[in-house]
VOTISE-819069 format. One record per residue (C-alpha): residue number from 1; x, y, z. Coordinates in steps of 0.5 Angstrom, whole numbers, plus 500, padded with zeros to 3 digits. Example, Ala and Ser with C-alpha at 12.3 -4.5 7.8 and 13.67 -1.06 7.14 Angstrom:
2
<rec><i>1</i><u>525</u><v>491</v><w>516</w></rec>
<rec><i>2</i><u>527</u><v>498</v><w>514</w></rec>
This chain:
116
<rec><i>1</i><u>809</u><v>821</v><w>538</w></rec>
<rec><i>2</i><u>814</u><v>815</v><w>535</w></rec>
<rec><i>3</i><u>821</u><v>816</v><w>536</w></rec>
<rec><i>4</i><u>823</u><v>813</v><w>529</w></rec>
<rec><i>5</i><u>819</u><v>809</v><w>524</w></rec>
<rec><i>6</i><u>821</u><v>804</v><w>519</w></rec>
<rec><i>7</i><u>817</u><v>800</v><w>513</w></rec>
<rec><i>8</i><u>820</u><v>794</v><w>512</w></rec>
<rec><i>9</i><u>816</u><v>792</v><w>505</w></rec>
<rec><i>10</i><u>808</u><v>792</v><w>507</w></rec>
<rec><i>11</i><u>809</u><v>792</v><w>514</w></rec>
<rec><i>12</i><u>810</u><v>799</v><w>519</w></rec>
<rec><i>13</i><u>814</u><v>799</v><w>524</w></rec>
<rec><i>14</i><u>813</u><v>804</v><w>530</w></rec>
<rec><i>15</i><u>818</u><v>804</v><w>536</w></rec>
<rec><i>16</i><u>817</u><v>809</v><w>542</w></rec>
<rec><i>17</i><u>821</u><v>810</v><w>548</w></rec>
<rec><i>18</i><u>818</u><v>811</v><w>554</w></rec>
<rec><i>19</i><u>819</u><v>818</v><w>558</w></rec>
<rec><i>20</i><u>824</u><v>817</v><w>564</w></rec>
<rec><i>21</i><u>819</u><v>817</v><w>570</w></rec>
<rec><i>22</i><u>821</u><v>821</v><w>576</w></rec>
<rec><i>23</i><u>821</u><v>816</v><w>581</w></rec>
<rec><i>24</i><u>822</u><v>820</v><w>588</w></rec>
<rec><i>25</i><u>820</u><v>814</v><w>594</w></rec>
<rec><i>26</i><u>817</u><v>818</v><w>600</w></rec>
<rec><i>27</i><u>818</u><v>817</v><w>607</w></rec>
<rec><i>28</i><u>813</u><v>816</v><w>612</w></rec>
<rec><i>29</i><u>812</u><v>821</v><w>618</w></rec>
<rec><i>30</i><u>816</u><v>818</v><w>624</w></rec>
<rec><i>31</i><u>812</u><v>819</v><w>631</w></rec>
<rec><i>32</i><u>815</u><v>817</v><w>638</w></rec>
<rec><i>33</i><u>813</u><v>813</v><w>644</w></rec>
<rec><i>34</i><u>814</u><v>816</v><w>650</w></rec>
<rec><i>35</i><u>813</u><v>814</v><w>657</w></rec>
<rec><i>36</i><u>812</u><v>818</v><w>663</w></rec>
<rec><i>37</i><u>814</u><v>817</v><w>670</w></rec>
<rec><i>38</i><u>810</u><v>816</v><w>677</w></rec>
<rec><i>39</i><u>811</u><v>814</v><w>683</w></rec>
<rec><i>40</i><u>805</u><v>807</v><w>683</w></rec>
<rec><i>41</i><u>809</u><v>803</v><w>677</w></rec>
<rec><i>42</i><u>815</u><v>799</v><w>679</w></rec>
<rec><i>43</i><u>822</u><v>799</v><w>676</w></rec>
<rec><i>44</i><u>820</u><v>792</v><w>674</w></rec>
<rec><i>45</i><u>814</u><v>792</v><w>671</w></rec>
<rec><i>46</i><u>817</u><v>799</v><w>667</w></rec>
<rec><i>47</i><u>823</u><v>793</v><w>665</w></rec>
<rec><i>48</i><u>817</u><v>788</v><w>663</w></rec>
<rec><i>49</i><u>813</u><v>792</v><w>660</w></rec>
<rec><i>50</i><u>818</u><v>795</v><w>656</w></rec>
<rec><i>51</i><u>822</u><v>788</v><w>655</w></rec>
<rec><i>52</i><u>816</u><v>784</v><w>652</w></rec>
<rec><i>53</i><u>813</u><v>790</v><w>648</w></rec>
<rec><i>54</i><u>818</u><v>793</v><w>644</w></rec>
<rec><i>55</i><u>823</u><v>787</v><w>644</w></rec>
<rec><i>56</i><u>828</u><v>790</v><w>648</w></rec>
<rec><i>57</i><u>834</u><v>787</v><w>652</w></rec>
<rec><i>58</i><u>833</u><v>787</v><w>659</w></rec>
<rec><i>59</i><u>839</u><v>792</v><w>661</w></rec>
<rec><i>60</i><u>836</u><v>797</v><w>655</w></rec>
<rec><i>61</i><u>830</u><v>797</v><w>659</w></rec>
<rec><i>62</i><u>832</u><v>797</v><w>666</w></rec>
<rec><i>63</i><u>837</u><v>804</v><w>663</w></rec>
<rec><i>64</i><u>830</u><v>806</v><w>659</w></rec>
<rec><i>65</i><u>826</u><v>805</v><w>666</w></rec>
<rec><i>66</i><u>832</u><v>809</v><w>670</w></rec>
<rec><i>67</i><u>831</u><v>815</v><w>664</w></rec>
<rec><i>68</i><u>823</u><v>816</v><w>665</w></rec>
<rec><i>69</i><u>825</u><v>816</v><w>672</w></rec>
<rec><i>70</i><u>830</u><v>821</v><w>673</w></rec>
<rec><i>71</i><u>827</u><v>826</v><w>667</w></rec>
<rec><i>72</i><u>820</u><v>825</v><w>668</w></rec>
<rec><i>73</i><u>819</u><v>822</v><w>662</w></rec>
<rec><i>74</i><u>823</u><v>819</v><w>655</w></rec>
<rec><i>75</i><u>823</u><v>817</v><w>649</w></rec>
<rec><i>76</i><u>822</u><v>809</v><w>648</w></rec>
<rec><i>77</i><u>821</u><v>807</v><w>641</w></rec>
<rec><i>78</i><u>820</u><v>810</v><w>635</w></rec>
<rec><i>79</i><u>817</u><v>809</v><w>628</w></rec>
<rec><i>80</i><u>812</u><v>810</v><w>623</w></rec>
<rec><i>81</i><u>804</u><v>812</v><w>626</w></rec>
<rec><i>82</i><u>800</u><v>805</v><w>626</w></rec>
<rec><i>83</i><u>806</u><v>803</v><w>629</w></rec>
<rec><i>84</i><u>807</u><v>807</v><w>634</w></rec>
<rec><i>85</i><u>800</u><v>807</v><w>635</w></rec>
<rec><i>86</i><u>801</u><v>799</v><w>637</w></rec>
<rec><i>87</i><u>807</u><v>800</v><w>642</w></rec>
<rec><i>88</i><u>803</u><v>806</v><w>645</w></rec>
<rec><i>89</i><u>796</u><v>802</v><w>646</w></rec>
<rec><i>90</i><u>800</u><v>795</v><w>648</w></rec>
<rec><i>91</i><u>805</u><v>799</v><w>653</w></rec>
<rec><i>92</i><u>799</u><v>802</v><w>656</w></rec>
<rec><i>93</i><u>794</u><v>794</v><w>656</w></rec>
<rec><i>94</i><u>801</u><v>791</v><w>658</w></rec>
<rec><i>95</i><u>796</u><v>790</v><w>666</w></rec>
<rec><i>96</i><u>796</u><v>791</v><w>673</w></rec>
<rec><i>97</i><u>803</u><v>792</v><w>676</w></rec>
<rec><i>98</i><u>803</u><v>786</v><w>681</w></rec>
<rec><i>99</i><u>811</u><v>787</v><w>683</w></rec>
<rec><i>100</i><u>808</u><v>793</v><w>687</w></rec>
<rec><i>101</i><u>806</u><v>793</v><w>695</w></rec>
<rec><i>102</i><u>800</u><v>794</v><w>692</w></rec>
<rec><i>103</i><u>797</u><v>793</v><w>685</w></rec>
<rec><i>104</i><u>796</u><v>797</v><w>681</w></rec>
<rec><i>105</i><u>791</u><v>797</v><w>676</w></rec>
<rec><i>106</i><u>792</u><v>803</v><w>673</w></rec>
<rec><i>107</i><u>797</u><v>804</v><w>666</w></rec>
<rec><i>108</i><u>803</u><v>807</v><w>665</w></rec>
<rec><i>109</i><u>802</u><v>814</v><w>662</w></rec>
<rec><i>110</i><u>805</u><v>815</v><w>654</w></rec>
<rec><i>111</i><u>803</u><v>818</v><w>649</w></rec>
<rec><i>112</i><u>805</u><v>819</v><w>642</w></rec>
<rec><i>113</i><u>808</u><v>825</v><w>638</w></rec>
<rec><i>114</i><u>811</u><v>827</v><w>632</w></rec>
<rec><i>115</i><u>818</u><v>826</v><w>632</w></rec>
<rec><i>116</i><u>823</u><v>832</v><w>631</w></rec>
């Protein structure tokens, strides 16, 4: 229904006013990388692998790398799904630990959850 409408000699005028729109944005979903401790991997290679993909200093790798060490497993990253999915997937792509007595061919063990 017009708001207000105005003649103006053989002319109509309707003018409307749009209904305000209730603009809420939703957030998507954050999900957490994490990494889990074993006794194959090196702490250099954890360090490197961590570096490279999630674009940390090396000093924030290294105290990363001594937290999955000491509680087993830790938190490394966290964002929306499809990125969590990539860091996940590249962290466990990243190769052999050559910086091992012997290489291991294995990945790290990570995974993805919710975050709380």
């Amino acid at each position: 229904m017009p708001d207000t409408i105005d003649i103006v000699e053989d002319e109509v005028i309707v003018t409307t006013s749009k209904p305000e729109r209730d603009i809420r944005t939703r957030k998507q979903p954050q999900y957490v990388v994490i990494v889990m401790n074993d006794d194959e991997h090196t702490f250099e290679y954890v360090i490197q692998a961590l570096s490279r993909v999630c674009g940390y200093s090396r000093e924030k790798s290294f105290m990363l790398a001594l937290q999955i060490h000491e509680a087993g497993r830790t938190p490394v990253w966290n964002g929306t799904l499809e990125l969590a999915e990539l860091k996940r997937d590249q962290i466990k792509e990243f190769g052999p630990d050559e910086f091992a007595p012997k290489t291991v061919t294995f990945p790290l063990g990570v995974y993805i959850e919710p975050l709380a």
